[in-house]
SEROMI-22612 format. One record per residue: residue in one letter; z, y, x of N, C-alpha, C, O, CB in turn. Coordinates in steps of 0.05 Angstrom, whole numbers. Glycine has a CB too. Layout:
! residues N
  type     n_z     n_y     n_x    ca_z    ca_y    ca_x     c_z     c_y     c_x     o_z     o_y     o_x    cb_z    cb_y    cb_x
     A       Z       Y       X       Z       Y       X       Z       Y       X       Z       Y       X       Z       Y       X
...
END
This chain:
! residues 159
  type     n_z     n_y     n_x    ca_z    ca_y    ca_x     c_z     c_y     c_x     o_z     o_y     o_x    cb_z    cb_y    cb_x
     X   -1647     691   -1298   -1626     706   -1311   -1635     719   -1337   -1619     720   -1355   -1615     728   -1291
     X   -1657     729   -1340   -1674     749   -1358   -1667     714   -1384   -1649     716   -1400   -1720     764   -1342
     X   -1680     695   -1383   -1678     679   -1409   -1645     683   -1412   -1640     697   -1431   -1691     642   -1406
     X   -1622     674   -1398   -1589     679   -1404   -1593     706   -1428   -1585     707   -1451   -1567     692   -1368
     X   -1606     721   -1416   -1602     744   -1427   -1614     742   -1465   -1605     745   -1488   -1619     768   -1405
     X   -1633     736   -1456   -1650     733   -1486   -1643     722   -1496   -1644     728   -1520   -1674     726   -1492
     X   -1623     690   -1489   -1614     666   -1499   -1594     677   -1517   -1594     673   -1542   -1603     645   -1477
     X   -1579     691   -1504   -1551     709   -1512   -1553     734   -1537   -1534     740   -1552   -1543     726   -1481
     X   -1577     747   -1536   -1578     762   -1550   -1592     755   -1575   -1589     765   -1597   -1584     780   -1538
     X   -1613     730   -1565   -1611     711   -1598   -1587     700   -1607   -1588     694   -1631   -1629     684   -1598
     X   -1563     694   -1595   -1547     680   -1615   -1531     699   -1623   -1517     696   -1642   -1533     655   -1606
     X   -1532     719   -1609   -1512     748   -1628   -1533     753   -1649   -1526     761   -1672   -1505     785   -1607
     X   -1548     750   -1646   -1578     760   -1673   -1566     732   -1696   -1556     743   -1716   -1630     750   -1655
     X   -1566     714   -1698   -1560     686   -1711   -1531     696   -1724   -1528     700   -1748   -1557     655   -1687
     X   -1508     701   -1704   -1481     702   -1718   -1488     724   -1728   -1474     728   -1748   -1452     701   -1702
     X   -1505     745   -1725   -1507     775   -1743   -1508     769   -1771   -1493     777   -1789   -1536     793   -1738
     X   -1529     753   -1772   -1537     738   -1798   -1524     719   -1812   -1528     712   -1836   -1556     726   -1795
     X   -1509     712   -1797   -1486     692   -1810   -1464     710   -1825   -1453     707   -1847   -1469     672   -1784
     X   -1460     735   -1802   -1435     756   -1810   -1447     767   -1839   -1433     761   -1859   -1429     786   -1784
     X   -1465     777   -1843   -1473     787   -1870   -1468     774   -1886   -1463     788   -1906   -1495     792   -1875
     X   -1464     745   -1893   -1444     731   -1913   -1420     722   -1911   -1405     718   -1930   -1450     714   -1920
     X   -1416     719   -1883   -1385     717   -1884   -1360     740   -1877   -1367     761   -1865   -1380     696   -1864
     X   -1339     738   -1882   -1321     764   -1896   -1310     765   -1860   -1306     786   -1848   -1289     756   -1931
     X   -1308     741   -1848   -1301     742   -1824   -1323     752   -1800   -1308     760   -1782   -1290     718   -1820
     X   -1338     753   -1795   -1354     765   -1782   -1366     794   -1785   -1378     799   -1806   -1370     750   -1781
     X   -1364     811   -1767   -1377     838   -1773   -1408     836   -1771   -1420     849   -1754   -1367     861   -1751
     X   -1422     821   -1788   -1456     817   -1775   -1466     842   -1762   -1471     844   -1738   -1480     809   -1801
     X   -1471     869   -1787   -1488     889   -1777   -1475     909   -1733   -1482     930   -1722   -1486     915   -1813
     X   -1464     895   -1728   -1439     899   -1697   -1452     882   -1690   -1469     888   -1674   -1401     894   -1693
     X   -1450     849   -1701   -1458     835   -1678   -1488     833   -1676   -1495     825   -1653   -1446     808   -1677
     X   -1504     836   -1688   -1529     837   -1694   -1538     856   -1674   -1554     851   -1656   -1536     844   -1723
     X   -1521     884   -1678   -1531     907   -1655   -1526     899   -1626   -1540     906   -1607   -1514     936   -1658
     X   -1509     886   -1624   -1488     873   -1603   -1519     857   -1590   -1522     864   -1567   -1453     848   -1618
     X   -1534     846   -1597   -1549     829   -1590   -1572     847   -1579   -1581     844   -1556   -1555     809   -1611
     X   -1584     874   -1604   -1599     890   -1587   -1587     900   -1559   -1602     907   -1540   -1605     910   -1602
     X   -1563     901   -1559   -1554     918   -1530   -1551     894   -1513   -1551     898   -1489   -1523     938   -1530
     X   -1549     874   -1521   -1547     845   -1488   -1589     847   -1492   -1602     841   -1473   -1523     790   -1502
     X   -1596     851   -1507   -1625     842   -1497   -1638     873   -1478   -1656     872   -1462   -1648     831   -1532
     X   -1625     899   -1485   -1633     921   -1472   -1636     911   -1443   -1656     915   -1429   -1613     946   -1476
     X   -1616     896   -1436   -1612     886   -1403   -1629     862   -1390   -1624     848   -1370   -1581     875   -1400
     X   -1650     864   -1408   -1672     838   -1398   -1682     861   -1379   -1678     885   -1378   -1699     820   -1424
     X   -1697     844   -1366   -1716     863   -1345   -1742     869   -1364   -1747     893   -1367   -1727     843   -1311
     X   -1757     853   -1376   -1776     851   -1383   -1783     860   -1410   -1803     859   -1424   -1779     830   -1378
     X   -1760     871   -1414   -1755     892   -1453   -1755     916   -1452   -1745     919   -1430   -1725     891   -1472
     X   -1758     934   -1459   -1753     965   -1455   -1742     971   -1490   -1754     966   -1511   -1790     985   -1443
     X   -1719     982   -1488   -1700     996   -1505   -1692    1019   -1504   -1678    1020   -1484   -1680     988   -1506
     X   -1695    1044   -1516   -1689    1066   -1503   -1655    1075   -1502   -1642    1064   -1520   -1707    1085   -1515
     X   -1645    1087   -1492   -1619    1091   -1502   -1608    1107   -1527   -1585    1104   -1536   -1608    1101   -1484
     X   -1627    1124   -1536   -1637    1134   -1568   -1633    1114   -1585   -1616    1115   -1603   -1667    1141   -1572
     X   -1648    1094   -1581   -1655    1078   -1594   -1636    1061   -1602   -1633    1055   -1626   -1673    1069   -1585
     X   -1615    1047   -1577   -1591    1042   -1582   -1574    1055   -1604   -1565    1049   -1626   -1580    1045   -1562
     X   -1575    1077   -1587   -1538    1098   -1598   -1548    1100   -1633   -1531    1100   -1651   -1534    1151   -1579
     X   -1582    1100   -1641   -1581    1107   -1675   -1579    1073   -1693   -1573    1071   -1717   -1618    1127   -1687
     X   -1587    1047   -1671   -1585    1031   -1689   -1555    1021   -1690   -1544    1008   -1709   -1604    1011   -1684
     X   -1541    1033   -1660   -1509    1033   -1671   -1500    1047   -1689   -1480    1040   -1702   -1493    1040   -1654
     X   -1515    1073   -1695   -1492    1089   -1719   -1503    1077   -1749   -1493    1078   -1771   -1496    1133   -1720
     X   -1523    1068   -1741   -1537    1049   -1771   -1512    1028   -1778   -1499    1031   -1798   -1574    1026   -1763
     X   -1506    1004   -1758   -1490     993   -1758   -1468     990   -1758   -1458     968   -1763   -1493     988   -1752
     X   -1454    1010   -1753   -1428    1024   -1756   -1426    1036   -1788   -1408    1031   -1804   -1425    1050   -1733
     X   -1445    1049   -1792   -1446    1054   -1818   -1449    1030   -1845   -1435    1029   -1866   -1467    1072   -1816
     X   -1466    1017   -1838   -1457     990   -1860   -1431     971   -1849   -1417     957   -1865   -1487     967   -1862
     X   -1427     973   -1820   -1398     957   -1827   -1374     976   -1848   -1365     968   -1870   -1381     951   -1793
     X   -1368     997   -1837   -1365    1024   -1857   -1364    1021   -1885   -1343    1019   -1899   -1389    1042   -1855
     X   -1377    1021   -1888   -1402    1022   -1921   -1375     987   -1936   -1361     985   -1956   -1463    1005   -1908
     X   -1381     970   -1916   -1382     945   -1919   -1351     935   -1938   -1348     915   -1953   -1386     934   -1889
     X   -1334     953   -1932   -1305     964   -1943   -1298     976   -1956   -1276     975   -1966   -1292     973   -1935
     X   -1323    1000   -1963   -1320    1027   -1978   -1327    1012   -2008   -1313    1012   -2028   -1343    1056   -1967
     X   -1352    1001   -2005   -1369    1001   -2034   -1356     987   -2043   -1340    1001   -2055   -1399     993   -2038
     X   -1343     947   -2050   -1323     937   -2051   -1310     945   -2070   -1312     939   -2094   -1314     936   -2033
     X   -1290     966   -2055   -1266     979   -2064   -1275     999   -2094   -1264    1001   -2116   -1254     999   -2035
     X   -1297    1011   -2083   -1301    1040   -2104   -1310    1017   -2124   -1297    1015   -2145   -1329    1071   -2096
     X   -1323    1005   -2121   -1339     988   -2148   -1307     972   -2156   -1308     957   -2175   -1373     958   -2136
     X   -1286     974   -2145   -1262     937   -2161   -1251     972   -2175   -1253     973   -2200   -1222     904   -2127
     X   -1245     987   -2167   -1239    1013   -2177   -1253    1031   -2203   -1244    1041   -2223   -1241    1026   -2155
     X   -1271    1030   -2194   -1290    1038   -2219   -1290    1026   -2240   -1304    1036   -2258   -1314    1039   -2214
     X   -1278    1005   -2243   -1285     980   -2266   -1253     976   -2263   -1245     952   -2265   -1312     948   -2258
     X   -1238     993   -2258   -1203     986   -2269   -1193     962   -2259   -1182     946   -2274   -1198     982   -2304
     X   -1198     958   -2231   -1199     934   -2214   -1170     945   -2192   -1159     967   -2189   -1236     928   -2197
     X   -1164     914   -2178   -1144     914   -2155   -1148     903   -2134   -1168     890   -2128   -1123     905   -2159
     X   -1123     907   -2117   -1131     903   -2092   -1130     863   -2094   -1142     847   -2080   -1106     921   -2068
     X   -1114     859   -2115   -1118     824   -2117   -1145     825   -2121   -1158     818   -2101   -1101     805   -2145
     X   -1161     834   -2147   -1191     828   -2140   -1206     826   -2120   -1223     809   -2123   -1202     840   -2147
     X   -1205     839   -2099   -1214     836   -2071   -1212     814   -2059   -1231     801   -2050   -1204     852   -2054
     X   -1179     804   -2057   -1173     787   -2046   -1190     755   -2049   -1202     738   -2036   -1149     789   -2052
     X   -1180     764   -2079   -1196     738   -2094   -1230     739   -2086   -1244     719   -2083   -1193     741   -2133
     X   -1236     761   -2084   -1265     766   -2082   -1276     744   -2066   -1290     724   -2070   -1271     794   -2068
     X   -1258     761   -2033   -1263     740   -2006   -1254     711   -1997   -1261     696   -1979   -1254     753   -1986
     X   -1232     711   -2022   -1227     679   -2017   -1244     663   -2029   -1252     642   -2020   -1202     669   -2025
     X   -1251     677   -2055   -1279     662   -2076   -1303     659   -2055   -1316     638   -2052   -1293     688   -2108
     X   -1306     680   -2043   -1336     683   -2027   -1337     646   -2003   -1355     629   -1998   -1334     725   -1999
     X   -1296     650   -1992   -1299     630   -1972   -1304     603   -1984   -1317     585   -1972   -1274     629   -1954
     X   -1294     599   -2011   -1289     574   -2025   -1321     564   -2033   -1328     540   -2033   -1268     579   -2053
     X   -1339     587   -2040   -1359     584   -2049   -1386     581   -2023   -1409     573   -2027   -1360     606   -2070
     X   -1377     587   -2002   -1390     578   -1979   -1387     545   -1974   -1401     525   -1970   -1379     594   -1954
     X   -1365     549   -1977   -1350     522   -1964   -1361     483   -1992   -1359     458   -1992   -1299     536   -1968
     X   -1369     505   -2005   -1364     486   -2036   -1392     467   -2034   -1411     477   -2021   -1364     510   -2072
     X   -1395     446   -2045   -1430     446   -2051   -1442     451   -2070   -1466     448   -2071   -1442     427   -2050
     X   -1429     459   -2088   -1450     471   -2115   -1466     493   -2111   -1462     513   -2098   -1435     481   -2142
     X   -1487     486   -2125   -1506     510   -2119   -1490     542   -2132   -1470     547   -2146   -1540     502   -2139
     X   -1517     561   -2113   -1497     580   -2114   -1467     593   -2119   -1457     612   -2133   -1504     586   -2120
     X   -1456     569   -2098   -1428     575   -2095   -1418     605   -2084   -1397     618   -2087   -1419     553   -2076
     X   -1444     608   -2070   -1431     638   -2047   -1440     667   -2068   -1442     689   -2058   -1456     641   -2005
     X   -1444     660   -2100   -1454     677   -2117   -1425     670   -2142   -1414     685   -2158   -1491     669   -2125
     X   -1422     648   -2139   -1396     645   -2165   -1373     638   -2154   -1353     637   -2168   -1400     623   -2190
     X   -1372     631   -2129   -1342     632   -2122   -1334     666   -2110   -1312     671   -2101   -1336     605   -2096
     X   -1353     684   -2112   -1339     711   -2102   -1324     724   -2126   -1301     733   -2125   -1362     734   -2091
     X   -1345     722   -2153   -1343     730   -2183   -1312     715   -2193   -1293     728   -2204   -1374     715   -2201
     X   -1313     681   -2186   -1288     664   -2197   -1265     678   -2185   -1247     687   -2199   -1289     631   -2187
     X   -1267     680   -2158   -1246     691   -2139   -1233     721   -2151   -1209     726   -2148   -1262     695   -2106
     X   -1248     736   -2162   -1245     765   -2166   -1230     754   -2199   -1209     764   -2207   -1281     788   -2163
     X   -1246     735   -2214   -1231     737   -2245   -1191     729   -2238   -1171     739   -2249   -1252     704   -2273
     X   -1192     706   -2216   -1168     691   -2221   -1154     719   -2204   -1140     730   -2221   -1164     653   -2208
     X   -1153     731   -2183   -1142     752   -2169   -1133     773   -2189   -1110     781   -2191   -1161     762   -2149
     X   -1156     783   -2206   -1150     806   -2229   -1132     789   -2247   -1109     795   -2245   -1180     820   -2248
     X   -1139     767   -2265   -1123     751   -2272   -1087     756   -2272   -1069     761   -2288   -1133     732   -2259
     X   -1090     751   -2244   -1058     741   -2229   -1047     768   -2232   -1023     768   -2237   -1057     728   -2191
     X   -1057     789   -2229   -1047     821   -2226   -1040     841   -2254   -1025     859   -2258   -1072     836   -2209
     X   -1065     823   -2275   -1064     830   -2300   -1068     811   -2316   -1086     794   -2312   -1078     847   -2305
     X   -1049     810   -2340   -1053     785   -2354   -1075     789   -2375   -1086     770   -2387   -1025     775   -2368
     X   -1080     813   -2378   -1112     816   -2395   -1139     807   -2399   -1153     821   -2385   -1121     833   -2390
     X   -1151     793   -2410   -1171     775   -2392   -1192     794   -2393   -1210     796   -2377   -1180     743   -2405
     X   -1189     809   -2418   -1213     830   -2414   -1215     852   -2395   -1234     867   -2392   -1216     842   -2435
     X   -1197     849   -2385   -1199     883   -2362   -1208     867   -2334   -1223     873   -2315   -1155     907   -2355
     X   -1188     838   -2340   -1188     819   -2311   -1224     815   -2307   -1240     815   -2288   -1167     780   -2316
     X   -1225     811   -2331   -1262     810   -2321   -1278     830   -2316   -1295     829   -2299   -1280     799   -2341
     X   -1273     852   -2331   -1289     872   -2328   -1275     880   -2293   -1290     878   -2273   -1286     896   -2357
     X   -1256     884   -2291   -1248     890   -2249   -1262     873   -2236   -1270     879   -2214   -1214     882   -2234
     X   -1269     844   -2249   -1268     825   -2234   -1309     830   -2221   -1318     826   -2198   -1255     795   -2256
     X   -1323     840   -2252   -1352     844   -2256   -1349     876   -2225   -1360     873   -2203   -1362     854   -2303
     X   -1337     894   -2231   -1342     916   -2208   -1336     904   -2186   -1352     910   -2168   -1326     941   -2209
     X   -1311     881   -2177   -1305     873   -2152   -1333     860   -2137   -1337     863   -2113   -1279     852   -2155
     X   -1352     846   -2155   -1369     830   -2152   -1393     844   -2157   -1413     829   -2154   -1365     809   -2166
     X   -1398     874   -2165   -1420     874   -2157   -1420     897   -2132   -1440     906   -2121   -1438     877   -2181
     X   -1393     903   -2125   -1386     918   -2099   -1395     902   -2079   -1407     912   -2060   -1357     925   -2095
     X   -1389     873   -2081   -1389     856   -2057   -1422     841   -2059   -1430     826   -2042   -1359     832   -2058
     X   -1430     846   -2074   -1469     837   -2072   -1478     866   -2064   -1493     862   -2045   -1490     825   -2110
     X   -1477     890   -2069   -1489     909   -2061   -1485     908   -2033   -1505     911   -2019   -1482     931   -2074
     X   -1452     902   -2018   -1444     905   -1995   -1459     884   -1976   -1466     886   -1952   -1417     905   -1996
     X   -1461     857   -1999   -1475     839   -1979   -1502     848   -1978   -1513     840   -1958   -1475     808   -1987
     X   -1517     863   -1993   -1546     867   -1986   -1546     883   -1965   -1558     871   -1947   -1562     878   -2007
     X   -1538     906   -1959   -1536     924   -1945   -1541     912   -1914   -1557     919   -1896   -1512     936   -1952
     X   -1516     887   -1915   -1508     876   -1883   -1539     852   -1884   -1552     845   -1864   -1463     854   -1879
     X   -1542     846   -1906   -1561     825   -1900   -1588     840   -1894   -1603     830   -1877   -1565     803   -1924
     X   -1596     863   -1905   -1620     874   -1902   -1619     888   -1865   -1637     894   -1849   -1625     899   -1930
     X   -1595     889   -1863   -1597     900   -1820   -1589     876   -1810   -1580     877   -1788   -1569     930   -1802
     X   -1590     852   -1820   -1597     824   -1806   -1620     818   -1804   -1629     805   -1785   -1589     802   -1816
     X   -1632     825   -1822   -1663     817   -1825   -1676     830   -1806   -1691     820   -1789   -1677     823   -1852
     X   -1669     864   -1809   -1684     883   -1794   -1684     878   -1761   -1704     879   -1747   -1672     910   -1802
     X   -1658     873   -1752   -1647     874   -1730   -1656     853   -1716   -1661     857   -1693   -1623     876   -1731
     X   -1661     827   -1726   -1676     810   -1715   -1702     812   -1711   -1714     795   -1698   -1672     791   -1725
     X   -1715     832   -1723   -1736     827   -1731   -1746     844   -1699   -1760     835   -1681   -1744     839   -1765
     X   -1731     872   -1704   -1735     888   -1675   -1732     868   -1651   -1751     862   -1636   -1711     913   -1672
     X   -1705     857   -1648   -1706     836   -1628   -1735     828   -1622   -1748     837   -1603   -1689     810   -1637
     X   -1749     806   -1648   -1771     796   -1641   -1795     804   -1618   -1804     794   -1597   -1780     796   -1660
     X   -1799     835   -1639   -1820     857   -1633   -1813     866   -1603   -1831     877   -1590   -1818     885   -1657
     X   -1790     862   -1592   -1780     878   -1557   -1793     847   -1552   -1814     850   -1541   -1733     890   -1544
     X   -1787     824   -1556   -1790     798   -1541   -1813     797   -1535   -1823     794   -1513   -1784     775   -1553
     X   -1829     798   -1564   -1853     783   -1559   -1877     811   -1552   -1900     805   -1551   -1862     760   -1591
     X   -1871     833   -1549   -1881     863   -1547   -1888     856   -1512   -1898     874   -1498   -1853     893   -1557
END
């Protein structure tokens, strides 16, 4: 039962890491999600401290993950189409094969969204430049408690 358990809380560790780039997954939740199925191995010790702060860590960059985004498409005279465009750019540019697609289809997504909302090209870019660097700050944030979070996983496994 104890490997189910570990099996399980590695692949919430995997989609954690997946969630930090994609708009559809909450990574830094499911990532924690994985420390709390592995607390239940027999053979791991987690404290419940230890839980409840890497949950409010995680709660806080999913949090964060909405906030920064917004203040940065805002700060730079941006809209809620920029966003949109943001995350459909982000999906198109996953989905795409050109290199760093998941870096210029978030940026493309945010110009044609500001674009569509404002016919300005200069403001559409400049919203489009805050929408995009809201959503790289936001992705670092979730990618750096993917990294971390697996990493703890490891350290309980192999500890």
């Amino acid at each position: 039962m104890e490997i189910v358990i570990i099996i399980s809380a590695l692949l919430l560790m995997l989609l954690g890491l997946a969630g930090s780039f994609l708009p559809i997954l909450p990574g830094p939740l499911t990532s924690w999600l994985g420390l709390f199925v592995l607390s239940y191995a027999d053979g791991v010790t987690i404290s419940t401290t230890f839980l409840i702060v890497t949950f409010i860590v995680a709660l806080l960059i999913f949090i964060l993950d909405y906030i920064i985004p917004v203040v940065g498409t805002k700060r730079f005279g941006g809209s809620k189409s920029g966003m949109i465009g943001t995350s459909l750019g982000l999906i198109v540019g996953l989905l795409s094969p050109i290199p760093f697609g998941i870096i210029i289809g978030p940026f493309l997504g945010a110009i044609i969204g500001e674009h569509m909302h404002k016919n300005d090209v200069n403001r559409a870019t400049k919203a489009a430049f805050g929408s995009f660097i809201g959503f790289v700050i936001s992705t670092f944030l979730k990618f750096i408690i993917a990294i971390v979070y697996p990493g703890i996983f490891i350290s309980k496994v192999a500890g």
